[in-house]
N, C-alpha and C positions, 0 to 999 in steps of 0.2 A: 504494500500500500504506500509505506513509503517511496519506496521508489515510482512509483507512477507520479505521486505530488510534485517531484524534485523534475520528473521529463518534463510536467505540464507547465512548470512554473520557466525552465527552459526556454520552452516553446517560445513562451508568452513572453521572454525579454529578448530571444532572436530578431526581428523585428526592429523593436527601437536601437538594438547594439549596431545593426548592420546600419542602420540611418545613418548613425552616427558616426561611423565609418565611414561613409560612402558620401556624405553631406556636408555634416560639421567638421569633420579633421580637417578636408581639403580647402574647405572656405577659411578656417581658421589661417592651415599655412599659408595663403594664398594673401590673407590679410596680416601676416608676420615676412612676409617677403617685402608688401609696401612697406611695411614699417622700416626693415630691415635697410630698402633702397633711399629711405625719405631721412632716416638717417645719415647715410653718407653724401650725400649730397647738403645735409646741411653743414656736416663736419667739413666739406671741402669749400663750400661759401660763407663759412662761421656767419651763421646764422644758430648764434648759441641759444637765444629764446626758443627758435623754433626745435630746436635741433631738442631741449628740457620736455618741449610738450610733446615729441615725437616718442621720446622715452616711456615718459608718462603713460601716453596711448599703448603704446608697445606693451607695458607690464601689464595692465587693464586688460591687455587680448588675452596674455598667458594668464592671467590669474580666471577668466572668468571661464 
């Protein structure tokens, strides 16, 4: 019995794991690569203000 609980419960997070693979990973790095570009670019025109809030955003993506 237990074991049927543990496939169904399984089942039932295959689904949102694969989204989340397949959706949110790719978007994320995709939005850590601008981050990534938007930094150097401001390291090479010191543009230090911008260059702070690029940071900023950048750890915001990782953390969430």
């Amino acid at each position: 019995m237990a074991d049927e609980s543990n496939k169904l419960t399984l089942r039932r997070l295959e689904a949102p794991i694969h989204k989340f693979i397949n959706v949110a990973l790719p978007t994320d790095l995709e939005r850590l690569q601008k981050h990534h570009n938007n930094i150097l670019k401001y390291q090479r025109s010191k543009q230090w203000d911008r260059l702070h809030k690029e940071h900023i955003n950048a750890s915001r993506t990782v953390q969430v």
